[in-house]
TIPAKE-241625 format. One line per field, with one value per residue (C-alpha): x, y negated, z; residue number from 1; residue in three letters. Coordinates in steps of 0.1 Angstrom, whole numbers. Layout:
N
c1: X	...
c2: Y	...
c3: Z	...
k: NUM	...
r: ALA	...
END
This chain:
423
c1: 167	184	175	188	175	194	173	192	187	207	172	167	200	193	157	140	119	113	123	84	93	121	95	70	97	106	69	63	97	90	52	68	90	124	150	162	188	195	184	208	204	233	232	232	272	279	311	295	261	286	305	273	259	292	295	260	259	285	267	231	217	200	197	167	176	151	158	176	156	150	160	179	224	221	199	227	213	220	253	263	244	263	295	291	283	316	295	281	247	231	199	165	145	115	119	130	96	74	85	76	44	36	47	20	-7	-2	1	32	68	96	128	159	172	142	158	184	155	157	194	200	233	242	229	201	164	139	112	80	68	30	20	52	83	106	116	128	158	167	205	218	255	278	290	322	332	329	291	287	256	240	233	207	201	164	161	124	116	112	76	57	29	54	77	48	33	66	80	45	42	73	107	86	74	112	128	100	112	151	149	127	107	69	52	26	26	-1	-6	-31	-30	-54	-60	-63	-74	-77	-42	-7	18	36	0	-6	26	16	-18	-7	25	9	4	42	50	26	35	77	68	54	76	71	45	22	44	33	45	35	34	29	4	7	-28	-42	-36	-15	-13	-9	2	-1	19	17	38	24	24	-9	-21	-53	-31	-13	-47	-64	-33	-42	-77	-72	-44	-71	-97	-72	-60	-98	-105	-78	-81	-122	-134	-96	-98	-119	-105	-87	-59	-71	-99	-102	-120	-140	-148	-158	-182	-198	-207	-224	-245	-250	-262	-290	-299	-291	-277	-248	-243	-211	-210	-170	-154	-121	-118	-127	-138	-110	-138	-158	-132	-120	-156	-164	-126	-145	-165	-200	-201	-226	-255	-255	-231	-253	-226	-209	-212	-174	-186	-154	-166	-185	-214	-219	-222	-250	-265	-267	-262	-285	-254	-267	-239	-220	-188	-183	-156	-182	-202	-232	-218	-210	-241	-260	-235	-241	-282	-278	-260	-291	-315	-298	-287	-320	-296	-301	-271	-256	-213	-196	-158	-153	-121	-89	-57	-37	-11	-30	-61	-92	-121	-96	-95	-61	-49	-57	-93	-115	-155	-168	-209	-227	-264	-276	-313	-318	-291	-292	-269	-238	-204	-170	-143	-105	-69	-53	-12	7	3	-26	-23	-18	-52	-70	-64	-61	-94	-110	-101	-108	-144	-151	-137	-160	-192	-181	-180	-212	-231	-215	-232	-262	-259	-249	-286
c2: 6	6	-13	-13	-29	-46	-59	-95	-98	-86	-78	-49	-37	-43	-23	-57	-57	-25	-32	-23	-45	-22	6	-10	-24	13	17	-6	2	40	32	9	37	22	39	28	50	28	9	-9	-37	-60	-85	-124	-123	-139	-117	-86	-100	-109	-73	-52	-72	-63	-32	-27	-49	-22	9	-8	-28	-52	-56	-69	-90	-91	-118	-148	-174	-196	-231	-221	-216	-178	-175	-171	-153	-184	-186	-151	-149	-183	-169	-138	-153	-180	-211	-236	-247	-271	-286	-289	-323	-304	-271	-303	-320	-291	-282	-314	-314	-281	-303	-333	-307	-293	-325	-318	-332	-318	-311	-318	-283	-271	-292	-258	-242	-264	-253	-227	-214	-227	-211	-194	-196	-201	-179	-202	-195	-213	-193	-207	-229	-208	-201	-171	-164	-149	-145	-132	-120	-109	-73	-64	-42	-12	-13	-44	-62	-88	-77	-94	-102	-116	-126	-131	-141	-117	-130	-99	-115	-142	-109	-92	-118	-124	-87	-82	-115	-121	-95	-60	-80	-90	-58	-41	-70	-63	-27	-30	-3	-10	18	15	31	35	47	62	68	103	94	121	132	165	187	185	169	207	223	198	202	236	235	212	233	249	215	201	235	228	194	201	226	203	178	163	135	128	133	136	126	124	95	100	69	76	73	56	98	108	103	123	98	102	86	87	69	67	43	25	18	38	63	63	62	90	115	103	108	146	152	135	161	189	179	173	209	216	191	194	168	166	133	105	78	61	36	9	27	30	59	30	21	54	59	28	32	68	50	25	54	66	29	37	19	27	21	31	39	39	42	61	41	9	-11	4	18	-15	-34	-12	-13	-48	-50	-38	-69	-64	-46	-65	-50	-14	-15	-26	-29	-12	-3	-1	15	23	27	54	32	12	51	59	20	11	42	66	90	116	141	152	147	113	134	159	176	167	128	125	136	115	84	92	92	57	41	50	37	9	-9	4	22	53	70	68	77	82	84	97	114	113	85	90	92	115	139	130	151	181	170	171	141	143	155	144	149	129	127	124	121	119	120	154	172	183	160	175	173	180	185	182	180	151	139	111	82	58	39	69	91	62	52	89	91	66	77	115	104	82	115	137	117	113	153	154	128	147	176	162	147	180	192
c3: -190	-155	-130	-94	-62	-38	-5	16	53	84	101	71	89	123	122	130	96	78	44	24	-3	-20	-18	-36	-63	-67	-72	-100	-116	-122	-130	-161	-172	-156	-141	-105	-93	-60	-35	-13	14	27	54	52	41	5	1	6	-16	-40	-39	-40	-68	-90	-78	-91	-120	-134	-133	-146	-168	-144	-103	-87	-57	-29	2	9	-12	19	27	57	56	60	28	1	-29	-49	-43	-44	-83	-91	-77	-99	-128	-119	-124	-99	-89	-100	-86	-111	-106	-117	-92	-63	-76	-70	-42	-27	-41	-27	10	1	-3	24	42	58	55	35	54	37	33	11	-18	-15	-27	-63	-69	-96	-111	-144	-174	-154	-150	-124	-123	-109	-74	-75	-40	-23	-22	-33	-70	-81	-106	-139	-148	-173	-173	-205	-211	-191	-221	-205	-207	-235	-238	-217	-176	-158	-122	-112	-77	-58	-22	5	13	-1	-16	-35	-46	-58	-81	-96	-99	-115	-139	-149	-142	-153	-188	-190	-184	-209	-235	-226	-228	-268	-252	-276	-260	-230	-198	-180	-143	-124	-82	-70	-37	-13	26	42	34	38	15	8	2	-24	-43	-44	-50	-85	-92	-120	-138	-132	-149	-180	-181	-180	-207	-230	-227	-197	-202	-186	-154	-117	-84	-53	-24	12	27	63	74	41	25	-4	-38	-65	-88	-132	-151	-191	-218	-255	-287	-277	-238	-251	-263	-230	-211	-229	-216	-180	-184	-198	-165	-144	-151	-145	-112	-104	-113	-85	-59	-56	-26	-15	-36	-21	-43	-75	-78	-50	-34	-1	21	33	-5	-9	17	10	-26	-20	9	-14	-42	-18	-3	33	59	80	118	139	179	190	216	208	178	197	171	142	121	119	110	83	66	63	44	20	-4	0	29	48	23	37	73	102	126	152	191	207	239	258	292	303	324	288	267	292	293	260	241	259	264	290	282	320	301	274	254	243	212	235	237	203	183	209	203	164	172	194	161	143	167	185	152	130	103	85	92	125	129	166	173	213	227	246	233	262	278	301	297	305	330	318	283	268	250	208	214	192	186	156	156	126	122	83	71	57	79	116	139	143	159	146	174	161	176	163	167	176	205	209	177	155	168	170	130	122	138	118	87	94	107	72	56	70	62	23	27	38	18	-13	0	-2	-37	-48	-37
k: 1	2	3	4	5	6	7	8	9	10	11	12	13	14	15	16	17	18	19	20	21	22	23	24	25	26	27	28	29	30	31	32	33	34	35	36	37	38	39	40	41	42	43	44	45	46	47	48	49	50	51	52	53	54	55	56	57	58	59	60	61	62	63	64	65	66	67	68	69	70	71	72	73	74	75	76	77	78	79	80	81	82	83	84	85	86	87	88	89	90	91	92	93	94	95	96	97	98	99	100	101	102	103	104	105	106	107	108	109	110	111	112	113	114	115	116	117	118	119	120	121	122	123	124	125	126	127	128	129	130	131	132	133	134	135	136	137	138	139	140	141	142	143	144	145	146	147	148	149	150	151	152	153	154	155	156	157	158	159	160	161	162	163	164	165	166	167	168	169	170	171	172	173	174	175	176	177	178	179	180	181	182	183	184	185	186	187	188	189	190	191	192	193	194	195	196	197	198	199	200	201	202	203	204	205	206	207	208	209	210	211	212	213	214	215	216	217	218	219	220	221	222	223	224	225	226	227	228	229	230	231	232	233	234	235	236	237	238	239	240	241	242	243	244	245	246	247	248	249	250	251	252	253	254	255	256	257	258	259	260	261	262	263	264	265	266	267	268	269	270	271	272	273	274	275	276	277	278	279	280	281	282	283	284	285	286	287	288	289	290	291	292	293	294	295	296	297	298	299	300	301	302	303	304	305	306	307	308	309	310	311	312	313	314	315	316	317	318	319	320	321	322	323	324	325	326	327	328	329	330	331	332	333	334	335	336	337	338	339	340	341	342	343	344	345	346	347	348	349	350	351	352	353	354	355	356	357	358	359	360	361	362	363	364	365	366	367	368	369	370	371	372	373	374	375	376	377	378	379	380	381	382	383	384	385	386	387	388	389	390	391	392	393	394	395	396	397	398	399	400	401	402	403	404	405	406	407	408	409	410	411	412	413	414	415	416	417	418	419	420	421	422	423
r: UNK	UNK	UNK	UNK	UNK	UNK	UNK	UNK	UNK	UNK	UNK	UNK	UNK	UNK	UNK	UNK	UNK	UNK	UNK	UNK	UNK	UNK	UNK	UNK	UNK	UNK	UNK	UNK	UNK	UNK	UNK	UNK	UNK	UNK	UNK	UNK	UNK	UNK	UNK	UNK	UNK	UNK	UNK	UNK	UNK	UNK	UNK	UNK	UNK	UNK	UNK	UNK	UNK	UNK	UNK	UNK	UNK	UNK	UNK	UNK	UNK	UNK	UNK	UNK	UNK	UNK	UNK	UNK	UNK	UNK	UNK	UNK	UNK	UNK	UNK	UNK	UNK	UNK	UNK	UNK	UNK	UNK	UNK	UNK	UNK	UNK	UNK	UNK	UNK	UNK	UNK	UNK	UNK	UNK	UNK	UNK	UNK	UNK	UNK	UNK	UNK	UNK	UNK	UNK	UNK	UNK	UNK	UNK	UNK	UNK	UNK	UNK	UNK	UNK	UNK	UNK	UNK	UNK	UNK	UNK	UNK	UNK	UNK	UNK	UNK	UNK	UNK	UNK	UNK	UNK	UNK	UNK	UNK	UNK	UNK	UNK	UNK	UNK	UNK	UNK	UNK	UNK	UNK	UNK	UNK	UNK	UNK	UNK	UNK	UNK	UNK	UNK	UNK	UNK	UNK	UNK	UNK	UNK	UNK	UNK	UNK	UNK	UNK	UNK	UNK	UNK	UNK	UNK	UNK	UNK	UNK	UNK	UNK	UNK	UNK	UNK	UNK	UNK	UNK	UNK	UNK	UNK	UNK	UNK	UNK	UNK	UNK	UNK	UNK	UNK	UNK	UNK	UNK	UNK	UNK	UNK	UNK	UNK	UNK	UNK	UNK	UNK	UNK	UNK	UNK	UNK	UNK	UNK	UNK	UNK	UNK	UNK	UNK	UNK	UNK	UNK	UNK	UNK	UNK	UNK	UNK	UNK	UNK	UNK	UNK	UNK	UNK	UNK	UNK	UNK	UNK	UNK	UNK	UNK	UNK	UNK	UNK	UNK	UNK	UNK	UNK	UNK	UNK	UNK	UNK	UNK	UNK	UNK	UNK	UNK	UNK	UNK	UNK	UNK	UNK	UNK	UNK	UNK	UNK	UNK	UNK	UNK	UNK	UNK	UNK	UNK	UNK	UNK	UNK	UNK	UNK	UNK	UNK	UNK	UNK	UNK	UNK	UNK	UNK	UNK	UNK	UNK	UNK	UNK	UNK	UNK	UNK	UNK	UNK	UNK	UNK	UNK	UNK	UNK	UNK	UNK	UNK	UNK	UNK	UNK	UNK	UNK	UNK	UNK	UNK	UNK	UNK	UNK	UNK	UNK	UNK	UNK	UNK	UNK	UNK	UNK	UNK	UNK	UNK	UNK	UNK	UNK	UNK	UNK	UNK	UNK	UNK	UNK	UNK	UNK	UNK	UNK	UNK	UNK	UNK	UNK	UNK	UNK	UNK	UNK	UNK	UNK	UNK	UNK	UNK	UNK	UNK	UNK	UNK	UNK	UNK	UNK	UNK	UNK	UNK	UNK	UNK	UNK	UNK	UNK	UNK	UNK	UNK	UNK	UNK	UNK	UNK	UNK	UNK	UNK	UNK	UNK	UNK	UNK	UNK	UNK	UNK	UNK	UNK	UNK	UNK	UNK	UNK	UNK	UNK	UNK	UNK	UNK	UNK	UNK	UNK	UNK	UNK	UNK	UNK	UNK	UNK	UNK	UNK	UNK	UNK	UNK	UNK	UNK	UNK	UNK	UNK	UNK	UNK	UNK	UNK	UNK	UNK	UNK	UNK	UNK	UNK	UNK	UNK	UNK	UNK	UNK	UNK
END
């Protein structure tokens, strides 16, 4: 099965949205086992929808069209799949209904144009939208002879959370169906901190060599996260989903035996996730002293549900006067080893936790006391380990060290507090 993606909006093109939601399609496509050989995206222009959708339409066995659901003139997905298929629309009392209803709940009321949203070509279905107003669209198309059987073309709203829950709910399941593929594929996401993207390919290349050798399943790729890591991503395919789980399970263990502490994570896990369930483990407390960071670290913890039962909170001391007043930083110099292990010490004592984290250092755009911008100390003070400091050169402006930072510090104290439970 073939599917193709084709992303609607002249901001994709103009650079004023970058276009996530074909990446994660992509995602969820190759993690079902279905080829995607393209993705395209075309501005709000029904001639040029309508040419990209045949063009596609003839070299695959379905498109999925992302965009131009709205209520507004310039969103034209409808009539580009109606003028495809050479029928007209026509507009569903029940789709016009619920979309009204969603309105009243919301006490609001319903402009006129959102009816647009109740219109779908003739001999197609809607696909229901209960987190928003639009409805999506599945249309099937005959065989043009050259490739005979029926094509389909779904269509979901840009919204990413309303594209999701259909692409997850209702057009994989269909394609699965379409395609008569019975087995089950099952995915699993290694998630990783501490090397490059390179190194890991290399460090696994050993296991895409087995695996091609033995008929490539389970397969591996990898996926690049920015400053969330990167994945080393297993993928099986097998008669039963336990079938199809057990080969993941075996290809875990061997990339494991590679990877060692380079993994901090599975699937959805976080580093902040991580972190939190060893404290957890032991029963101690966290607190966080930031000024780098300011406040980046804190709010990355409590994402995490549950949170509030070992993090104490955090310090964003930024200036220098409020390091030395409320911290007890005596250090001549803020951006320090001295400054951070006694940052680290303060979060122990000033919020009563057990283990006390510090972020200090230099974002930019100039150095600092003749630091030079990207230096980093990270403090750490853990019962049953001297206090220490960790000093690092980090890339990239403000934004970048400053989440790089956060994560690197979270990193190092899952290192450590492995250390300790290997003891």
């Amino acid at each position: 099965m073939r599917c193709e993606v084709l992303a609607i909006g002249t901001e994709l093109l103009l650079g004023q949205i970058v276009d996530t939601n074909s990446a994660w399609i992509g995602e969820q496509l190759a993690a079902s086992g279905i080829d995607s050989y393209e993705h395209r995206a075309i501005g709000d222009n029904q001639a040029r929808i309508v040419a990209a959708l045949r063009d596609l339409l003839a070299r695959s066995d379905a498109v999925l069209v992302c965009g131009g659901l709205g209520p507004t003139q310039d969103d034209l997905t409808r009539d580009a799949i109606a003028e495809v298929m050479g029928v007209p629309l026509v507009r569903r009392d029940e789709l016009a209904e619920a979309i009204a209803q969603m309105f009243r709940a919301r006490v609001r009321d319903m402009p006129q144009n959102n009816l647009r949203q109740a219109d779908v070509p003739e001999g197609g279905d809607a696909i229901p939208n209960p987190i928003g107003t639009a409805p999506g669209l599945l249309c099937e198309l005959p065989g043009d002879g050259v490739a005979p059987g029926a094509k389909v073309v779904y269509a979901v709203p840009g919204v990413p959370y309303e594209m999701q829950q259909m692409v997850r709910d209702h057009v994989i399941p269909d394609l699965l169906r379409r395609s008569g593929e019975a087995a089950a594929i099952v995915s699993r996401s290694l998630k990783t901190w501490g090397t490059s993207e390179s190194a890991l390919a290399e460090m696994v290349a050993h296991r895409l060599d087995a695996l091609d050798a033995g008929g490539g399943n389970p397969t591996i790729a990898f996926l690049a996260r920015g400053i969330e890591g990167l994945v080393v991503r297993v993928t099986a395919k097998a008669a039963t989903e336990a079938d199809a789980r057990a080969l993941v399970d075996l290809e875990e263990k061997e990339l494991r035996l590679v990877l060692g502490d380079l993994v901090f994570g599975v699937d959805d896990e976080t580093m902040e996730y991580a972190v939190l369930e060893r404290l957890r483990g032991r029963g101690w407390s966290l607190g966080v002293a930031e000024s780098l960071t300011g406040g980046l670290i804190g709010a990355r913890i409590v994402n995490v549900e549950g949170a509030s039962d070992t993090f104490r909170g955090t310090l964003g001391c930024y200036a220098t006067d409020v390091k030395r007043s409320l911290l007890g930083v005596t250090a001549t110099s803020v951006v320090s080893d001295q400054a951070a292990r006694e940052m680290a010490e303060a979060a122990q004592r000033v919020l009563g936790a057990d283990v006390g984290i510090a972020a200090t250092g230099v974002a930019g755009p100039t150095e600092q006391d003749g630091v030079a911008v990207g230096t980093v100390y990270f403090g750490l003070a853990i019962p049953g380990l001297p206090t220490e400091a960790v000093s690092t050169r980090l890339p990239g402006d403000r934004e970048r060290l400053r989440q790089f930072s956060t994560i690197s510090l979270l990193n190092l104290l899952r290192q450590r507090l492995d250390v300790l439970g290997a003891r």
